[in-house]
C-alpha positions in Angstrom: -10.0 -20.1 4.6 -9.6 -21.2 8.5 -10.9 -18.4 10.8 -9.1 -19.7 14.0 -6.9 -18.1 15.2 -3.8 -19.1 17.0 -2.9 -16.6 19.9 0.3 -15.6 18.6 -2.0 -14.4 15.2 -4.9 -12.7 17.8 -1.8 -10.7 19.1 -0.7 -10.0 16.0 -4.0 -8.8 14.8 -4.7 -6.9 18.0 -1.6 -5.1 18.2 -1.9 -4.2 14.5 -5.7 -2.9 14.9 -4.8 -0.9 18.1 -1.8 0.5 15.9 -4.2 1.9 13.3 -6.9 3.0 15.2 -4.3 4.9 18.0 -2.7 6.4 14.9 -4.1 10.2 15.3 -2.4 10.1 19.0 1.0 8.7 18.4 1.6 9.8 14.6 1.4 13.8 16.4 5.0 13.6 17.8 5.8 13.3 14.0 4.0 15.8 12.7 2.0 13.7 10.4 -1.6 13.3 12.2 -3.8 15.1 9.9 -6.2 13.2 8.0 -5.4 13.4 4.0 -2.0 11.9 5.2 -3.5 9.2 7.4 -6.0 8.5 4.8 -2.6 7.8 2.5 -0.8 5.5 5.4 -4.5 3.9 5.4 -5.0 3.2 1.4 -1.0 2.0 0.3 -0.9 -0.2 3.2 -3.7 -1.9 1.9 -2.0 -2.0 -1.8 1.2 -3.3 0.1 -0.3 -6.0 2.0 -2.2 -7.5 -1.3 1.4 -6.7 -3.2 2.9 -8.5 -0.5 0.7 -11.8 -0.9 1.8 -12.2 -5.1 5.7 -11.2 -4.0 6.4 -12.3 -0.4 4.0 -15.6 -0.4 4.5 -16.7 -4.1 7.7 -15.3 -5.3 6.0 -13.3 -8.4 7.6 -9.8 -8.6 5.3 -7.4 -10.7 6.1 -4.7 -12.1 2.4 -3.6 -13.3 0.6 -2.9 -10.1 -0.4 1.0 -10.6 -2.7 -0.7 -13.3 -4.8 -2.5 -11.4 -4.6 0.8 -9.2 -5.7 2.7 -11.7 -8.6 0.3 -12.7 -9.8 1.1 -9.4 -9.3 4.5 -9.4 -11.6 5.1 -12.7 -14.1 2.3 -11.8 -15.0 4.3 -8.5 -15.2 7.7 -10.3 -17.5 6.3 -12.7 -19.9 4.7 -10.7 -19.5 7.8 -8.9 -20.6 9.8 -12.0 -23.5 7.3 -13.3 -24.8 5.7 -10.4 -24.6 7.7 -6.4 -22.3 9.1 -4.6 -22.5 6.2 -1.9 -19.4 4.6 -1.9 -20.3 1.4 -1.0 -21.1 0.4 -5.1 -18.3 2.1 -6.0 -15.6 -0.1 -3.9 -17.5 -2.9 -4.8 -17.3 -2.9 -8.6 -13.7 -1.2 -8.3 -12.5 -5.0 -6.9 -14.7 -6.9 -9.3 -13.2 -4.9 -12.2 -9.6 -4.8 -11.1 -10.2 -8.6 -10.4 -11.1 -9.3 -14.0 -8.7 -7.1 -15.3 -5.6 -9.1 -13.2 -7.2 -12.1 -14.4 -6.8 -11.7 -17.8 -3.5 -10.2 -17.4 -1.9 -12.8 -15.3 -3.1 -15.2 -17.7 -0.9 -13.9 -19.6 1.8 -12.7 -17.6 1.7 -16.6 -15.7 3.1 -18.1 -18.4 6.4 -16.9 -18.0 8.5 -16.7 -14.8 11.4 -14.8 -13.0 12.0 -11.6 -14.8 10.3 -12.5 -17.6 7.0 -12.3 -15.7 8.3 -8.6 -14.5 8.8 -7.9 -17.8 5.7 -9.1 -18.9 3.6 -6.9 -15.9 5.8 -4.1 -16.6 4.8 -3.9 -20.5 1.3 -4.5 -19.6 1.2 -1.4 -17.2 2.6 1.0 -19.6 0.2 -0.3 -22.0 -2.6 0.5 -19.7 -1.2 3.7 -18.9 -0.9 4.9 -22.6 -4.3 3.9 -23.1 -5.5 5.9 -20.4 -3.8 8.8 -21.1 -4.2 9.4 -24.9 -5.9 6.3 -26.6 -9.1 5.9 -24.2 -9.5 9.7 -23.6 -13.4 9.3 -23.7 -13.3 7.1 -20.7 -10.5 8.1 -19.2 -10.4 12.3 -20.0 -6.8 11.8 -21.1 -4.2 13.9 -19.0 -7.0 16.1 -17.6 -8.4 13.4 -15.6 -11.5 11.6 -14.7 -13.6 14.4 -12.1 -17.0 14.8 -10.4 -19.5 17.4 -12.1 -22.8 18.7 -11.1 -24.2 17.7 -14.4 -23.3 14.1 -13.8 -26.4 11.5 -14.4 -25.9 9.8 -11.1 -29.3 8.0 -12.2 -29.3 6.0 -8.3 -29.7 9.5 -6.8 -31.9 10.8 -8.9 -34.2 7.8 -8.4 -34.5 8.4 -4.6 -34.4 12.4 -5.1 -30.9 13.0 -3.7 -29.6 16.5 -5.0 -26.2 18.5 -4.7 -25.4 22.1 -4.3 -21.3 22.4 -4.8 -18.9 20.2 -5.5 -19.9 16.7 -5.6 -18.3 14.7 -2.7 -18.6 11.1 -2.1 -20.8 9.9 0.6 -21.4 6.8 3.3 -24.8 6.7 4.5 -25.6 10.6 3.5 -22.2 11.7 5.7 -19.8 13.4 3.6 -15.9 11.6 3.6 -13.6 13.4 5.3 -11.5 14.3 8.5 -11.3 11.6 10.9 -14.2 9.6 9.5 -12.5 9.2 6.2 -9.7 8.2 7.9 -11.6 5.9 10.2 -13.4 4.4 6.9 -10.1 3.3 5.4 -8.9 2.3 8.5 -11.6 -0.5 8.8 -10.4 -1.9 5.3 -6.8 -1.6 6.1 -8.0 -3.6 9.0 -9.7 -6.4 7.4 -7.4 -6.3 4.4 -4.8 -7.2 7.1 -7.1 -10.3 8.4 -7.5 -12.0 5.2 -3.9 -11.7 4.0 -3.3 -13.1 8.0 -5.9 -15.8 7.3 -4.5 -16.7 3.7 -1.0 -16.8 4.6 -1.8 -19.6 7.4 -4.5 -21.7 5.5 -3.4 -24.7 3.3 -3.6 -22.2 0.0 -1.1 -19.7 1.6 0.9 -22.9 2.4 0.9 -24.1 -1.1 1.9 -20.1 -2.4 4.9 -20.6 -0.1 6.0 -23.8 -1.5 5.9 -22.3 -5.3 8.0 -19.5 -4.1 10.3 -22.4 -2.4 10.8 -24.9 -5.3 8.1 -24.0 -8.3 10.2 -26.5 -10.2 9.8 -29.4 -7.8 6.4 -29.2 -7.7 5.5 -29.1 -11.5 8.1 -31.9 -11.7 5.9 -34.1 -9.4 2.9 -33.4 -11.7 1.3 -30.4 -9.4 -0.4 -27.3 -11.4 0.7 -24.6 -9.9 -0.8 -22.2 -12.5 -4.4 -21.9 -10.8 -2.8 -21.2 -7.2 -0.1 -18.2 -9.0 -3.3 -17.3 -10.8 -5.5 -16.8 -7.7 -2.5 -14.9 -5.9 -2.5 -12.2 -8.9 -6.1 -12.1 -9.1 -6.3 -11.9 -5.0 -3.0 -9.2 -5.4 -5.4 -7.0 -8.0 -8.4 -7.0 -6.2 -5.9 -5.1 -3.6 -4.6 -3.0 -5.5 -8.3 -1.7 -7.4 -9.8 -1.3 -3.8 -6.7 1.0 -2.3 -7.5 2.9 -5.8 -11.2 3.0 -5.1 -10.3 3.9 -1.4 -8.0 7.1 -3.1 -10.9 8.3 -5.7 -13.0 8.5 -2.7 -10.4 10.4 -0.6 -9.9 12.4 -3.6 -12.3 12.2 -5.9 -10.1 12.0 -9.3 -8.8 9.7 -11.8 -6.0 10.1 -13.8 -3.6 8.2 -16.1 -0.7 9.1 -13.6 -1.5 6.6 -10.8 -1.0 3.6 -13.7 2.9 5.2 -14.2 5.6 2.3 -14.2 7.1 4.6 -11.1 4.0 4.3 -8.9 4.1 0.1 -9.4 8.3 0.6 -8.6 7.0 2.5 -5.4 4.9 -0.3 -4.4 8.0 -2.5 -4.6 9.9 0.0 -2.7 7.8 0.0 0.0 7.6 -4.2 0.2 11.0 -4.9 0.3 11.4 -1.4 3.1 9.5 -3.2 5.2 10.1 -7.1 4.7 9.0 -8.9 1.7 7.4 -12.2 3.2 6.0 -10.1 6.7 2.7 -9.3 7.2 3.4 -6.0 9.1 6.5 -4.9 6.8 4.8 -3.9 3.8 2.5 -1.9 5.8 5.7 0.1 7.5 7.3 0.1 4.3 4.3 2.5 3.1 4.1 4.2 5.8 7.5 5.5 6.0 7.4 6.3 2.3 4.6 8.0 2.5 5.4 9.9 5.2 9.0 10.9 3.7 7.0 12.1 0.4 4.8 14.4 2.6 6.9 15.6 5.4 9.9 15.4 4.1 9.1 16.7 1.1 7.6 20.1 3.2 10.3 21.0 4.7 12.2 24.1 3.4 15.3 26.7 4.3 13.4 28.2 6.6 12.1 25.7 8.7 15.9 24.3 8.9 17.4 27.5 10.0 14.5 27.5 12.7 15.7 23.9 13.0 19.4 24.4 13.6 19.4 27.9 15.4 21.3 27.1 18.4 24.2 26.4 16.1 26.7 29.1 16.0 25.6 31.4 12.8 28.5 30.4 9.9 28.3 26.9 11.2 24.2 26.7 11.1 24.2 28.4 7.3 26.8 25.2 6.6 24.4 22.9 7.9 21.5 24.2 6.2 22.9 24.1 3.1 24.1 20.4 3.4 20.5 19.4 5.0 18.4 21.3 2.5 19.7 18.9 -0.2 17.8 15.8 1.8 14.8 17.5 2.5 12.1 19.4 -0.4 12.9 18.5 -3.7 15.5 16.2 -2.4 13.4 14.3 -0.2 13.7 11.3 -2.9 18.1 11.9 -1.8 17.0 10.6 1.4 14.7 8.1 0.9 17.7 6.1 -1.5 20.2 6.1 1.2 17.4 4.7 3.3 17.0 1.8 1.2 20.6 1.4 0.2 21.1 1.2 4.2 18.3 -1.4 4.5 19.1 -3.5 2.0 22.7 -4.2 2.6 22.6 -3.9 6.4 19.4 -5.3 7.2 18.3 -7.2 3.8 15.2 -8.9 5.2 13.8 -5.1 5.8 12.4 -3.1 8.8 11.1 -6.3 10.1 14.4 -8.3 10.1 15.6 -4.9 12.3 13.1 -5.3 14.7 13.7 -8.8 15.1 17.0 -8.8 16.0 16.6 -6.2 18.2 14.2 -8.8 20.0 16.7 -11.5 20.3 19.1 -9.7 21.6 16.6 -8.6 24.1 15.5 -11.6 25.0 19.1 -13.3 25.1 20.4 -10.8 27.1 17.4 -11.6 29.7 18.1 -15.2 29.4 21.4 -14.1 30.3 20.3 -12.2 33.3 18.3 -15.4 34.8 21.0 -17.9 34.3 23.3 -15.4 36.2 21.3 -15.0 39.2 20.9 -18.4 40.3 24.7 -19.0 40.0 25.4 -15.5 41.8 22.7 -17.1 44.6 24.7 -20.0 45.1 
């Protein structure tokens, strides 16, 4: 993987760090600058950027994401529960197990194509899920949920005489996560997470991803293999997806069967095409906005709309509220559809395809501008 980087790519890499790291100022406006929800904008951007290099770069659309999620998720907790609290090992062997585990199911799943494939990943989900939640209950503590306990063996610890009074909570370098450091600690692996999905989309590998989502066909009809490349992407795609679950059991320090759903690997997919499938920084939006639709959104009740909407006249505010309230609270899910529908038939290359013709028609109507001045000169 080539480290160089053109300076269009050091732009795009310094704009996107200065983004995240600027995000408790300019997310207050919105309302949505408190840590736990940053930490969320932080760990499914990371899932949506490694989504983003199986679907945008090679063309493979999964339907069995939340697994490798969930891998994650109960890898952390256990090495959590058996090991230390430091969760340094605990991200570590989450990607090393949710890499094996993509490994041996895209082997699988790679042998079929197109819909098929999402099928296949799809099947292979809800079979982890099931497990989780009723078959593997001594691993997985069935609906309950994997949790922390004081009586935990946490042998790593022990060794070097480390002892908890409390709830356990996960650590880096003795300092509790939490606040704006947790936040800050995610942000760091959103940050790199966004660097090697830059670098892999501009090395010769990312070229050769693009040219089996181009013409897959072509290519095995001239005698290429594209298997090991499709194979890498899935396995590359996992690895994403268990170190955003790591990143979430050490936010919140539980596993459970939900986060392998079939809805939470649909939400993923949701939040790729939101933003752009094929971008680097659309997936990342994608989440963002979902994410921040599910937990604002989602808060907002009769009351705060009437606050909202007081300067209307009195019967014409209670009509409003009543038509508003069904968008908002248990209807936020109302609003994020039109959303999408909106996206997808006005703008079906996502946020991103928005925001780039909003630049060219900027910049054509400054072209414009200059060839109009010289002939106003003369």
């Amino acid at each position: 993987m080539n480290l160089s980087m053109s300076r269009q790519d050091l732009t795009l890499f310094l704009g996107f760090t200065a983004v995240v790291l600027l995000m408790p100022i300019w997310l207050a406006p919105f309302g949505a600058s408190y840590p736990d929800l940053m930490q969320r904008f932080m760990i499914f951007g990371i899932m949506a950027v490694g989504f983003n290099i199986l679907f945008g770069l090679t063309g493979y659309l999964s339907f069995g994401h939340a697994a490798f999620f969930g891998v994650g998720s109960y890898t952390a907790v256990w090495s959590f529960k058996l090991l230390t609290l430091d969760v340094i090992p605990a991200i570590i062997f989450a990607i090393i197990v949710s890499g094996l585990f993509a490994l041996v199911i895209g082997f699988l799943c790679l042998r079929r194509s197109g819909i098929y494939f999402s099928i296949l990943t799809l099947a292979f989900a809800q079979m982890s899920y099931n497990l989780a939640y009723s078959v593997l209950t001594p691993i997985t503590n069935g609906e309950t949920g994997l949790q922390l306990t004081l009586g935990d063996n946490r042998v790593v610890d022990a060794m070097v005489g480390h002892t908890y009074v409390g709830q356990p909570v996960p650590t880096f370098l003795g300092s509790q996560m939490g606040g704006l450091g947790g936040f800050y600690f995610c942000a760091v692996f959103l940050i790199v997470a966004f660097f090697i999905a830059q670098r892999i989309a501009g090395s010769p590998f990312g070229m050769m991803l693009k040219s089996i989502k181009s013409n897959q066909t072509r290519m095995q009809f001239t005698g290429f293999n594209t298997r090991p490349y499709a194979l890498s992407a899935f396995v590359i795609s996992g690895m994403y997806a268990g170190l955003a679950g790591a990143l979430l059991a050490v936010t919140d320090p539980l596993a459970g069967a939900e986060r392998m759903q079939w809805t939470a690997s649909g939400e993923i997919v949701l939040m790729t095409i939101l933003g752009g499938v094929g971008t680097l920084v659309g997936p990342v939006i994608g989440a963002w906005v979902i994410k921040y639709f599910e937990n604002i959104l989602s808060a907002l009740n009769d009351n705060v709309l009437k606050a909202f909407w007081s300067f209307l006249p009195d019967g014409v505010a209670d009509v409003v509220v009543t038509i508003t309230s069904k968008f908002v609270g248990d209807g936020w899910h109302l609003t994020l559809g039109l959303v999408f529908v909106i996206i997808v038939i006005f703008l079906p290359g996502g946020i991103m395809e928005g925001a780039r013709r909003v630049n060219n028609a900027i910049t054509k109507r400054r072209g414009g501008q200059r060839r109009a001045a010289p002939q106003a000169a003369e």
